[in-house]
PyMOL Python script that loads the backbone (N, CA, C, O; Angstrom):
from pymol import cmd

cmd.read_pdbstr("""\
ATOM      1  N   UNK A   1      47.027 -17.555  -0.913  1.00  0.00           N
ATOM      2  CA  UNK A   1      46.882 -16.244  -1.525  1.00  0.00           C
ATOM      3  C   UNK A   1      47.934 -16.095  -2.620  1.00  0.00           C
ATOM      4  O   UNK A   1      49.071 -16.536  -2.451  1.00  0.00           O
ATOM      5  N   UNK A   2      47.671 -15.656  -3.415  1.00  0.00           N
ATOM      6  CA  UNK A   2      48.645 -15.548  -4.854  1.00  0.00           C
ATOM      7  C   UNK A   2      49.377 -14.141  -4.434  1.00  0.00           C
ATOM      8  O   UNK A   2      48.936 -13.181  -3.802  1.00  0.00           O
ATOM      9  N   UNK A   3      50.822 -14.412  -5.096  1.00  0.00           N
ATOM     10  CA  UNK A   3      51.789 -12.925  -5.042  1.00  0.00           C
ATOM     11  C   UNK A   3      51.119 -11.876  -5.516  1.00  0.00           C
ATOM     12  O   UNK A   3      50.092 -12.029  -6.176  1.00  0.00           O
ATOM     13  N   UNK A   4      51.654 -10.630  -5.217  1.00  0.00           N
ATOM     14  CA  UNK A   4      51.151  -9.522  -5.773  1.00  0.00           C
ATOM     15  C   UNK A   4      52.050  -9.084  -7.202  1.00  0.00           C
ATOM     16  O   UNK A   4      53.274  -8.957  -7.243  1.00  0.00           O
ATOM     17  N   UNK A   5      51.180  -8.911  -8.242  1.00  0.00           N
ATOM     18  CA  UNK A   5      51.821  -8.748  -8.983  1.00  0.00           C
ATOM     19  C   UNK A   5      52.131  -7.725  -9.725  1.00  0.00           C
ATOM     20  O   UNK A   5      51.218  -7.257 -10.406  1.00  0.00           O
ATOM     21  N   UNK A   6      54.031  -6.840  -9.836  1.00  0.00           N
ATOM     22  CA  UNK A   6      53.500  -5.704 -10.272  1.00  0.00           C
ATOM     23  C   UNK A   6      53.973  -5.202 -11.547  1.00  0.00           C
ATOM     24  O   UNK A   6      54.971  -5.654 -12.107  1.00  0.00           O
ATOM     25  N   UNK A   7      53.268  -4.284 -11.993  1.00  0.00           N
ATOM     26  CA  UNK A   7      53.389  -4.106 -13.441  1.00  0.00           C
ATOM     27  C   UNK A   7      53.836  -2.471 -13.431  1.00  0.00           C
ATOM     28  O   UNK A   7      53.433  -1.502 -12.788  1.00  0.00           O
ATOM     29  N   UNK A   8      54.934  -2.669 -14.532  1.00  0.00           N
ATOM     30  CA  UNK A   8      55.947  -1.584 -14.780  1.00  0.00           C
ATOM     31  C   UNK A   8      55.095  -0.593 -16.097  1.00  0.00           C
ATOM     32  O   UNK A   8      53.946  -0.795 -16.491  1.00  0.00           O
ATOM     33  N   UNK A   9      55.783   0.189 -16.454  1.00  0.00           N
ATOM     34  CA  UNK A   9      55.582   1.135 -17.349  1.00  0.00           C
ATOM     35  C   UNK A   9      56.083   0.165 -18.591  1.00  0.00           C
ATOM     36  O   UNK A   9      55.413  -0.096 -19.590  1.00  0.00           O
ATOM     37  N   UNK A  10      57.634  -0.386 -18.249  1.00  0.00           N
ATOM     38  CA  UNK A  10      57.771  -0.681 -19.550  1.00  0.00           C
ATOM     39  C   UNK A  10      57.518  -2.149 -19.871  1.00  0.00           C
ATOM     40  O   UNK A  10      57.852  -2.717 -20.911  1.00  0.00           O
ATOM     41  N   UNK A  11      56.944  -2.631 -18.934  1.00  0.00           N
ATOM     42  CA  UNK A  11      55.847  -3.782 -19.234  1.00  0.00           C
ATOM     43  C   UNK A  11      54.272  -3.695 -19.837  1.00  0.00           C
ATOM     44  O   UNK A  11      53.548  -4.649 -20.122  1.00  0.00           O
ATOM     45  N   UNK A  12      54.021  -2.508 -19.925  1.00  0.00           N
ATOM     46  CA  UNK A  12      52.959  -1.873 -20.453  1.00  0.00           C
ATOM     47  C   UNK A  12      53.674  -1.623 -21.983  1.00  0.00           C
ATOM     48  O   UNK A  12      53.267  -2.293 -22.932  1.00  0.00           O
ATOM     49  N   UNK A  13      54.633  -0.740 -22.147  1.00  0.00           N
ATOM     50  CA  UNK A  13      55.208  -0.611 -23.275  1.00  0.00           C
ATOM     51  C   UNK A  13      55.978  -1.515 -23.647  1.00  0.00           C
ATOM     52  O   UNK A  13      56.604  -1.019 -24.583  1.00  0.00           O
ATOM     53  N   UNK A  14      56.390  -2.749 -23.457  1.00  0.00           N
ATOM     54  CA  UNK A  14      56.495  -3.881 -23.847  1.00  0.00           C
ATOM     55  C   UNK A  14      55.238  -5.154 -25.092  1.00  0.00           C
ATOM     56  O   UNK A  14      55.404  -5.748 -26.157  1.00  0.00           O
ATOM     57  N   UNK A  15      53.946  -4.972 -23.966  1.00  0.00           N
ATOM     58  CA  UNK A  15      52.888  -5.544 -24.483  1.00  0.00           C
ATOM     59  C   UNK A  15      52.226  -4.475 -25.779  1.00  0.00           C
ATOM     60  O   UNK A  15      51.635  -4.981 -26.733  1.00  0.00           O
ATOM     61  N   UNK A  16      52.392  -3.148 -25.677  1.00  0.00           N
ATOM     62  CA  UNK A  16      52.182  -2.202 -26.825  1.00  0.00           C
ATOM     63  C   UNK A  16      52.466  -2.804 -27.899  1.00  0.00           C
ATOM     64  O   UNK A  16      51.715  -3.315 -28.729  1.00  0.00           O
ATOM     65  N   UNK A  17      54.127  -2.696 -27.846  1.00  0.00           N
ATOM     66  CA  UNK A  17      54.494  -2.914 -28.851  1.00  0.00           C
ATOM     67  C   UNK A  17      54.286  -4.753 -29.303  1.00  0.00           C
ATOM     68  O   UNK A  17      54.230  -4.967 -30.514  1.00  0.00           O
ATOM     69  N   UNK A  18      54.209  -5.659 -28.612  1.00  0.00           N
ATOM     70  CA  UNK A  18      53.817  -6.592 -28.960  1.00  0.00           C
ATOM     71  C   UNK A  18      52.609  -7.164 -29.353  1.00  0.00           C
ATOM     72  O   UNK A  18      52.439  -8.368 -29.546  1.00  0.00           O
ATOM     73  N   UNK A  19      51.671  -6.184 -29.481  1.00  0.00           N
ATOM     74  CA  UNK A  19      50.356  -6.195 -29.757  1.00  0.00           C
ATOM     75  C   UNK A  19      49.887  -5.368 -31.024  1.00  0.00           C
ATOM     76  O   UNK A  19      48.699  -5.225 -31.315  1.00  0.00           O
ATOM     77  N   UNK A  20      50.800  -4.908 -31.650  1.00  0.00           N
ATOM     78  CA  UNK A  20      50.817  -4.971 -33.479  1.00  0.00           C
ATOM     79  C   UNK A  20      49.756  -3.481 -33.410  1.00  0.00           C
ATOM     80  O   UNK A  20      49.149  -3.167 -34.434  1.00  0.00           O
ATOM     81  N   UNK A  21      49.628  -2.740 -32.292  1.00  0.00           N
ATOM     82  CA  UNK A  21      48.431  -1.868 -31.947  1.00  0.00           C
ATOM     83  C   UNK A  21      49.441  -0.453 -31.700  1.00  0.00           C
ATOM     84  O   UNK A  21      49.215   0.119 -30.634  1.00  0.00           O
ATOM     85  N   UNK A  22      50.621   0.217 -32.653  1.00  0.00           N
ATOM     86  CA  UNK A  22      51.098   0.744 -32.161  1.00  0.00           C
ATOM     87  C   UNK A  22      50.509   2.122 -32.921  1.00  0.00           C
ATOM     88  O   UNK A  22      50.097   3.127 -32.340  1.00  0.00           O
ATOM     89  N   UNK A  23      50.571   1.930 -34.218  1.00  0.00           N
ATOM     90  CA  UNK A  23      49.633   2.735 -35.321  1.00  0.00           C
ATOM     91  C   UNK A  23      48.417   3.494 -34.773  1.00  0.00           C
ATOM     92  O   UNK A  23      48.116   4.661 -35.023  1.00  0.00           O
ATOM     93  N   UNK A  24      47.729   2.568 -33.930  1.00  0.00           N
ATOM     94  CA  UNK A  24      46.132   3.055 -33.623  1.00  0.00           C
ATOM     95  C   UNK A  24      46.579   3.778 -32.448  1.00  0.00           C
ATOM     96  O   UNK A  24      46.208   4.945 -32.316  1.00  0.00           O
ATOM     97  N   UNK A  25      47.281   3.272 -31.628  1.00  0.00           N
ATOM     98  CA  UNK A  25      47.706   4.195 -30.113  1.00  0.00           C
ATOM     99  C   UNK A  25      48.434   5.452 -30.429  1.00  0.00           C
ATOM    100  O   UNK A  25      48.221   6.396 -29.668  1.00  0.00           O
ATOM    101  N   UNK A  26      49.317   5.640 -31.494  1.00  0.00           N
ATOM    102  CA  UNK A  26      49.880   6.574 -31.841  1.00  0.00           C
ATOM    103  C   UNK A  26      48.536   8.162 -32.359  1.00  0.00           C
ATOM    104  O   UNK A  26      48.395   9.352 -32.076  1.00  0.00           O
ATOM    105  N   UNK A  27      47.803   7.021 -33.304  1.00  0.00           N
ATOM    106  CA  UNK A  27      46.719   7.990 -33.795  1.00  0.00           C
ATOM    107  C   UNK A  27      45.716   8.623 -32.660  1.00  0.00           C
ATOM    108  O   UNK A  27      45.301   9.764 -32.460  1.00  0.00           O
ATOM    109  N   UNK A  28      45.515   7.356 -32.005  1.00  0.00           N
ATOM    110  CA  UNK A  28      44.747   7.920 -30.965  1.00  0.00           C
ATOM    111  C   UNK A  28      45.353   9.133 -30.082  1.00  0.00           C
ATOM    112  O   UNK A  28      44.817  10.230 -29.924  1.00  0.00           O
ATOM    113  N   UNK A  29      46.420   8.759 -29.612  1.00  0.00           N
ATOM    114  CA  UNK A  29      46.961   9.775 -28.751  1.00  0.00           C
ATOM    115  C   UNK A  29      47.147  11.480 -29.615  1.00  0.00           C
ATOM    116  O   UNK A  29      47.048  12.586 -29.082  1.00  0.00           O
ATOM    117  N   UNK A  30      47.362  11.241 -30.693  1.00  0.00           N
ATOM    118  CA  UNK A  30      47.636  12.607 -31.900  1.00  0.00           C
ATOM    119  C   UNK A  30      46.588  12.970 -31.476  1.00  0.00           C
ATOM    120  O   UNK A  30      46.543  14.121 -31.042  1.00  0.00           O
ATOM    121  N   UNK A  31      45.234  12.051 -31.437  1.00  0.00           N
ATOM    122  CA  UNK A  31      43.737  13.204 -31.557  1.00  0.00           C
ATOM    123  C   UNK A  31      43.324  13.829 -30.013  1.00  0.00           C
ATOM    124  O   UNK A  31      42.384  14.567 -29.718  1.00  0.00           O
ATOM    125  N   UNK A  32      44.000  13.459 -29.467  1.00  0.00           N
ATOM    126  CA  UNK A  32      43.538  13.440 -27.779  1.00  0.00           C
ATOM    127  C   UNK A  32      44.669  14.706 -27.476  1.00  0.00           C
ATOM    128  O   UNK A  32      44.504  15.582 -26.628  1.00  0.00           O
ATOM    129  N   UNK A  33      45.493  14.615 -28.106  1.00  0.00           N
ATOM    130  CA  UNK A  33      46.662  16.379 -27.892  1.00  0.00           C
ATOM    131  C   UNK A  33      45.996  17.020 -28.972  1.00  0.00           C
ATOM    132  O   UNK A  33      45.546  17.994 -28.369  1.00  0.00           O
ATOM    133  N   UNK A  34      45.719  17.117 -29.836  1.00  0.00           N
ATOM    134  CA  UNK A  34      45.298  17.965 -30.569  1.00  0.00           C
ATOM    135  C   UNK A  34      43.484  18.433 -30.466  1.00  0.00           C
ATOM    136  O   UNK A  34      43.074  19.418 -31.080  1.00  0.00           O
ATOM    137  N   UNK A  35      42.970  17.950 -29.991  1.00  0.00           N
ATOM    138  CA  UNK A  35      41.380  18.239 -29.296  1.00  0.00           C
ATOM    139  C   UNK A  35      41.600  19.116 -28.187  1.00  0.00           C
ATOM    140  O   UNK A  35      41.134  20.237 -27.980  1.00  0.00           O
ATOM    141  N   UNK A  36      42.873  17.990 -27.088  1.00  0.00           N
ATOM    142  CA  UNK A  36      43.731  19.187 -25.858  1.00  0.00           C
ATOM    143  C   UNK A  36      43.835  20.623 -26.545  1.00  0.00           C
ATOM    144  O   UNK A  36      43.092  21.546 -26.212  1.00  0.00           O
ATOM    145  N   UNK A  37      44.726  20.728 -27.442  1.00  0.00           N
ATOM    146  CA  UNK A  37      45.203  22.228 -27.877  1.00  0.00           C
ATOM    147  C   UNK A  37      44.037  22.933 -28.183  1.00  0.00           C
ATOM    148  O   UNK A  37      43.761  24.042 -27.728  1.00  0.00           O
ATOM    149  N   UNK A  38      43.375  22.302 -28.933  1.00  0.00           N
ATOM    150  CA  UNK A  38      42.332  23.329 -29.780  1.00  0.00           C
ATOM    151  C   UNK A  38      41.131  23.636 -28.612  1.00  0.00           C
ATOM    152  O   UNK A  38      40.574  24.722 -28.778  1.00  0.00           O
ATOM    153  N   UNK A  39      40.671  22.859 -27.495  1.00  0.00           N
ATOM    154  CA  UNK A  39      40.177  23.410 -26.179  1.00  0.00           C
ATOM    155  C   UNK A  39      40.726  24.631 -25.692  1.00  0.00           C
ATOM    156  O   UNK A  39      40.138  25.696 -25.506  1.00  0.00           O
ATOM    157  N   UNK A  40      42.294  24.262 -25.451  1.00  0.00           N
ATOM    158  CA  UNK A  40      42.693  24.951 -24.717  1.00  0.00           C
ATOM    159  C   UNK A  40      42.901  26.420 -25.346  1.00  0.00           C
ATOM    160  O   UNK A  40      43.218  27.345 -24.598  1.00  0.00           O
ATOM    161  N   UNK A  41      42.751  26.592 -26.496  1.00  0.00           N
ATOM    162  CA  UNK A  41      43.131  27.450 -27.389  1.00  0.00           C
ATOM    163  C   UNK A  41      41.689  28.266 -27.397  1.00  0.00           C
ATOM    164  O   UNK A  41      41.557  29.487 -27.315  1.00  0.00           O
ATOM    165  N   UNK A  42      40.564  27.197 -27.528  1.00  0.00           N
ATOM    166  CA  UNK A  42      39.223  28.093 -27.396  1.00  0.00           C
ATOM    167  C   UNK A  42      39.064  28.380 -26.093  1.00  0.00           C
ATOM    168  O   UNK A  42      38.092  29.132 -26.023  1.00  0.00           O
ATOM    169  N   UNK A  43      39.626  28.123 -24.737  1.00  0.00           N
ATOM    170  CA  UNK A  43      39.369  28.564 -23.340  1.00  0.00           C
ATOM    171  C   UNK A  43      38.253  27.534 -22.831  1.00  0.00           C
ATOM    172  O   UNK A  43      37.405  27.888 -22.012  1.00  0.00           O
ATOM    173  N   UNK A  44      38.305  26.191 -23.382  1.00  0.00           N
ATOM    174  CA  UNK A  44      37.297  25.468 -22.856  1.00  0.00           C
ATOM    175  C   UNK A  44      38.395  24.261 -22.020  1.00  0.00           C
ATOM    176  O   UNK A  44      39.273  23.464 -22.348  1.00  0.00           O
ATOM    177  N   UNK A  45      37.680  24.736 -20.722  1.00  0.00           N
ATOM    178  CA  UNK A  45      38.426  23.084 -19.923  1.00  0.00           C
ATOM    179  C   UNK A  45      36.946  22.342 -19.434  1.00  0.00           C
ATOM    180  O   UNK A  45      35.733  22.535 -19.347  1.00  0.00           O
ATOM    181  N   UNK A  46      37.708  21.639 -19.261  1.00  0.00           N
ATOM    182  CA  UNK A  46      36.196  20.490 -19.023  1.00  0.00           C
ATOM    183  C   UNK A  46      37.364  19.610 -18.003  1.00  0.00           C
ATOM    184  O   UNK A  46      38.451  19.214 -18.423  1.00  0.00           O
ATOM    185  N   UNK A  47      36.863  19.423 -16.608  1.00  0.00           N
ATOM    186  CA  UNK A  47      37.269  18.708 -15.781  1.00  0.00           C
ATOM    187  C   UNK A  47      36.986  17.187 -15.945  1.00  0.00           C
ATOM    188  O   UNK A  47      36.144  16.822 -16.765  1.00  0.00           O
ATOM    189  N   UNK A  48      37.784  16.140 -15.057  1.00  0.00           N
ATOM    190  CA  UNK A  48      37.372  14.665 -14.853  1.00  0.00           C
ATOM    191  C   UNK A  48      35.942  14.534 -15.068  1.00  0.00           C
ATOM    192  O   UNK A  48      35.302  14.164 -16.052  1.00  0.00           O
ATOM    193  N   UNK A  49      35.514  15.014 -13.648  1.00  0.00           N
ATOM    194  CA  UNK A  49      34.165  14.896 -13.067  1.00  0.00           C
ATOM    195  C   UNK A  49      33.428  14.885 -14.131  1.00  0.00           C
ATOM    196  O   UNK A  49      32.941  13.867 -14.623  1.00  0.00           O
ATOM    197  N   UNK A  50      33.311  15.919 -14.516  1.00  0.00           N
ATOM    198  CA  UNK A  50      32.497  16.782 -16.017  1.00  0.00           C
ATOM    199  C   UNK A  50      31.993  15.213 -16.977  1.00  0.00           C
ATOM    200  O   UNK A  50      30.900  14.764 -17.320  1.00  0.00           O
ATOM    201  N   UNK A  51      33.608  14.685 -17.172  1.00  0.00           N
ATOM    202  CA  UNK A  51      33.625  14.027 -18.614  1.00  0.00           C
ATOM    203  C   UNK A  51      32.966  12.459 -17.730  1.00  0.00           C
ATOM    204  O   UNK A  51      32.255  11.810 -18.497  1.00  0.00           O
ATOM    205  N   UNK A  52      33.053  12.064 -16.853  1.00  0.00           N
ATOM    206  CA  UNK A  52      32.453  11.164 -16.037  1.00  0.00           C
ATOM    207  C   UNK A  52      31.160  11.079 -16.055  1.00  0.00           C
ATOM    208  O   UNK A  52      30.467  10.065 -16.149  1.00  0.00           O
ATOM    209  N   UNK A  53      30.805  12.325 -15.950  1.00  0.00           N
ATOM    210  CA  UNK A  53      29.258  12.117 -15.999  1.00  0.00           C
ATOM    211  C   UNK A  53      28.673  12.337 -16.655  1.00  0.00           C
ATOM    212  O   UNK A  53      27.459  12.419 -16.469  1.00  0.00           O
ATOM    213  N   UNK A  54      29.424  12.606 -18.087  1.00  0.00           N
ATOM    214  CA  UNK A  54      28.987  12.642 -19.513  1.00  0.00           C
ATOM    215  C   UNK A  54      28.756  11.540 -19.561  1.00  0.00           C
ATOM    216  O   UNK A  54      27.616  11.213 -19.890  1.00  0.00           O
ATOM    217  N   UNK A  55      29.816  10.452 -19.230  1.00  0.00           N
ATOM    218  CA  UNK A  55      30.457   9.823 -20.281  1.00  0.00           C
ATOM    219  C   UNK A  55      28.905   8.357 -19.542  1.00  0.00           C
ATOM    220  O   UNK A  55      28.376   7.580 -20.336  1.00  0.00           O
ATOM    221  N   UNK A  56      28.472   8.369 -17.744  1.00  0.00           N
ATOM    222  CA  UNK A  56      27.267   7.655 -17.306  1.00  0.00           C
ATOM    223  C   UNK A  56      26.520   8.111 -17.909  1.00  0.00           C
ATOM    224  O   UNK A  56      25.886   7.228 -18.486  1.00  0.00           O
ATOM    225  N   UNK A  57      26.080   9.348 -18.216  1.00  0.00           N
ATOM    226  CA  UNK A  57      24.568   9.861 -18.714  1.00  0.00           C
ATOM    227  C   UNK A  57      24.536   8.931 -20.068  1.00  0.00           C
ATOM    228  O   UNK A  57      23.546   8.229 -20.274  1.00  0.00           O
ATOM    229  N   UNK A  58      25.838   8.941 -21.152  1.00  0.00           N
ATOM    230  CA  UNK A  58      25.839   8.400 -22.180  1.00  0.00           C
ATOM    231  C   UNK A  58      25.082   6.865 -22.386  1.00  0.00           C
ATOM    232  O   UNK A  58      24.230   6.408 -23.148  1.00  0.00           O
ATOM    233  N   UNK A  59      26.270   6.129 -20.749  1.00  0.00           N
ATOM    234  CA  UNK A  59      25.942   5.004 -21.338  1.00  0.00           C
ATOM    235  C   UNK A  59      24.842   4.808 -20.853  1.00  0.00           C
ATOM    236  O   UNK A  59      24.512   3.779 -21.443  1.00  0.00           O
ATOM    237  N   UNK A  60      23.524   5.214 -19.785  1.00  0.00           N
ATOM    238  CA  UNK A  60      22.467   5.119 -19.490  1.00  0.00           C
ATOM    239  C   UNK A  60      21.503   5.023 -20.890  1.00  0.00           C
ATOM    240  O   UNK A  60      20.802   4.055 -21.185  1.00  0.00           O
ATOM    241  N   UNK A  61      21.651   6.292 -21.684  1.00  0.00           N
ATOM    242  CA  UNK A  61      20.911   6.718 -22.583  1.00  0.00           C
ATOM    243  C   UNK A  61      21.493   5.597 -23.545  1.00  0.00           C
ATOM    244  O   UNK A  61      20.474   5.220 -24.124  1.00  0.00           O
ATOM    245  N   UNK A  62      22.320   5.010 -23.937  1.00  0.00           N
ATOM    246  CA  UNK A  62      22.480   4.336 -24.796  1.00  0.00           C
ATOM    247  C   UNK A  62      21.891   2.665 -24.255  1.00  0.00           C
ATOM    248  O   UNK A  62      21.685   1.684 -24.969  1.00  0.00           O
ATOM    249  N   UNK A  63      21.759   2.777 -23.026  1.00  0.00           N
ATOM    250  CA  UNK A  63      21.227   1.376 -22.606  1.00  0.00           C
ATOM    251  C   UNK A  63      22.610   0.155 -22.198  1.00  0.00           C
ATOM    252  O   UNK A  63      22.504  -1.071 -22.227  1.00  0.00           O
ATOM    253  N   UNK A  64      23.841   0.955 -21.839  1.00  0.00           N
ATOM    254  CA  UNK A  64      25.281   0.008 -22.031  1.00  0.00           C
ATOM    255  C   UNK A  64      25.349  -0.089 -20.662  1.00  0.00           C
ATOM    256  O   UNK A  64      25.621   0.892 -19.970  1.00  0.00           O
ATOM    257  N   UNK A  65      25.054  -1.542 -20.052  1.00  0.00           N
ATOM    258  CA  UNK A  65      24.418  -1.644 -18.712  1.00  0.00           C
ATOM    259  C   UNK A  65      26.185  -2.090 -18.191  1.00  0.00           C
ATOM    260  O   UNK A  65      26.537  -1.922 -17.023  1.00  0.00           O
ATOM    261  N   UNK A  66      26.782  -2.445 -18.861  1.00  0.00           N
ATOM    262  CA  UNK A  66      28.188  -3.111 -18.421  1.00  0.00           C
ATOM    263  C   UNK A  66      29.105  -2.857 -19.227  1.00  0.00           C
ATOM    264  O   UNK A  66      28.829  -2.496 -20.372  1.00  0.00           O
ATOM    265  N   UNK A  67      30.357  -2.989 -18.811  1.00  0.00           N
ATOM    266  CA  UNK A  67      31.896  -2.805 -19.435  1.00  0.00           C
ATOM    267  C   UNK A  67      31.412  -3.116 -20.614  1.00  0.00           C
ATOM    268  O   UNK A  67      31.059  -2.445 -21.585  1.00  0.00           O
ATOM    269  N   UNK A  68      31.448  -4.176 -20.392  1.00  0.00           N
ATOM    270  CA  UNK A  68      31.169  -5.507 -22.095  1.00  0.00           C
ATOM    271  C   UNK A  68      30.428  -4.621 -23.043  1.00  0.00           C
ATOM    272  O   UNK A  68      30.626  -4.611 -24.258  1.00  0.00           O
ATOM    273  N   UNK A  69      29.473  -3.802 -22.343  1.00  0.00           N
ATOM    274  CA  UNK A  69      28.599  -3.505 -23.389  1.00  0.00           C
ATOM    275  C   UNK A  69      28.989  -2.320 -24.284  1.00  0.00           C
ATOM    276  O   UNK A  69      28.729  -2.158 -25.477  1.00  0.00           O
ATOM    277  N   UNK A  70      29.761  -1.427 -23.331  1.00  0.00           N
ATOM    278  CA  UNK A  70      30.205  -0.399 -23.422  1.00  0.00           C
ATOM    279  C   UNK A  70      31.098  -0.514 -24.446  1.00  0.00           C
ATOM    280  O   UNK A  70      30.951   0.307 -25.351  1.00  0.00           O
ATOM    281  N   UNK A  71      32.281  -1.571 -24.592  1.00  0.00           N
ATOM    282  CA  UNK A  71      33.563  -1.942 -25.611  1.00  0.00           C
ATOM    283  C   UNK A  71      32.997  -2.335 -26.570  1.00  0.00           C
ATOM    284  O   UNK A  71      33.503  -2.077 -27.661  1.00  0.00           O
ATOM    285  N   UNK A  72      31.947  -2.976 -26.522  1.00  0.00           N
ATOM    286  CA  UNK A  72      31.098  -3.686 -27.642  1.00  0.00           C
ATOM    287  C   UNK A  72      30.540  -2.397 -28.345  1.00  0.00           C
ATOM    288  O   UNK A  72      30.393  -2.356 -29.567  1.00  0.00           O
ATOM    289  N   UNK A  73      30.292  -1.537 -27.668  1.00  0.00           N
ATOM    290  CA  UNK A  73      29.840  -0.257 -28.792  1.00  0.00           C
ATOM    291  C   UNK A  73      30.558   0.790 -29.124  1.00  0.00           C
ATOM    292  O   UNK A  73      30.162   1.734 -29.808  1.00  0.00           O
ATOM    293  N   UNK A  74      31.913   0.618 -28.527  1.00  0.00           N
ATOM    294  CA  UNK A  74      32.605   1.447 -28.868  1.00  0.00           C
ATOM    295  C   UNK A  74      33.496   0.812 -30.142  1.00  0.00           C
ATOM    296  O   UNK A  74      33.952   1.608 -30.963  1.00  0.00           O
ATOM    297  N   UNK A  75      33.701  -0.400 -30.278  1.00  0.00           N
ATOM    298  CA  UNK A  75      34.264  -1.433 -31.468  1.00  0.00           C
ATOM    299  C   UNK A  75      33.355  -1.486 -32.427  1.00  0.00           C
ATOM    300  O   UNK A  75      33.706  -1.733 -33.581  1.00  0.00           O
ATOM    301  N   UNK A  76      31.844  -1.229 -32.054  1.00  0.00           N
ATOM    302  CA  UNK A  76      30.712  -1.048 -33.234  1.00  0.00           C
ATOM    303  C   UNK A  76      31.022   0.339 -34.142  1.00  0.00           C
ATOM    304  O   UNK A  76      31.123   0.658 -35.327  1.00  0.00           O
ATOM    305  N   UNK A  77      31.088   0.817 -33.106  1.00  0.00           N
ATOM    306  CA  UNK A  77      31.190   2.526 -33.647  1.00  0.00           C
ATOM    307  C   UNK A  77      32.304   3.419 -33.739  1.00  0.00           C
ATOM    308  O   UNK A  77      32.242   4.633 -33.931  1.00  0.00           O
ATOM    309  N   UNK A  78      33.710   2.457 -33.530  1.00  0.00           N
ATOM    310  CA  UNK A  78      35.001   3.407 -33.432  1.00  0.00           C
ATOM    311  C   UNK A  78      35.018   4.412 -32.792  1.00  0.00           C
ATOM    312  O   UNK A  78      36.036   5.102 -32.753  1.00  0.00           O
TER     313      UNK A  78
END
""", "prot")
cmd.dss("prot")
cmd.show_as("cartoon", "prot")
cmd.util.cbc("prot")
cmd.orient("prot")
């Protein structure tokens, strides 16, 4: 049986920054607090659950039968 292996925060923020991907994570995260505010500002929450079963209905309707397929259209379509 292989060790268990465990992974830190700043082994996560280690590989960040070593992955030249800090620009896009930065941007990304800006739009994900600022969508936050402006929800929260219009009085709209939308739970886990909610966005879960958006997010199956989606990939049903889009036909994204697997992970793979799913990254593959989200890299198609940003």
């Amino acid at each position: 049986m292989s060790p268990a292996i465990t992974i830190t925060k700043d082994d996560i923020l280690e590989e960040v920054k070593q992955s030249g991907k800090i620009p896009e994570i930065i941007e990304a995260i800006t739009t994900r607090k600022l969508i936050a505010a402006a929800a929260a500002e219009a009085g709209i929450k939308v739970e886990t659950e909610e966005l879960q079963d958006a997010a199956d209905k989606f990939r049903i309707v889009s036909q994204l039968g697997s992970a793979e397929d799913t990254w593959a259209w989200l890299e198609k379509h940003g």
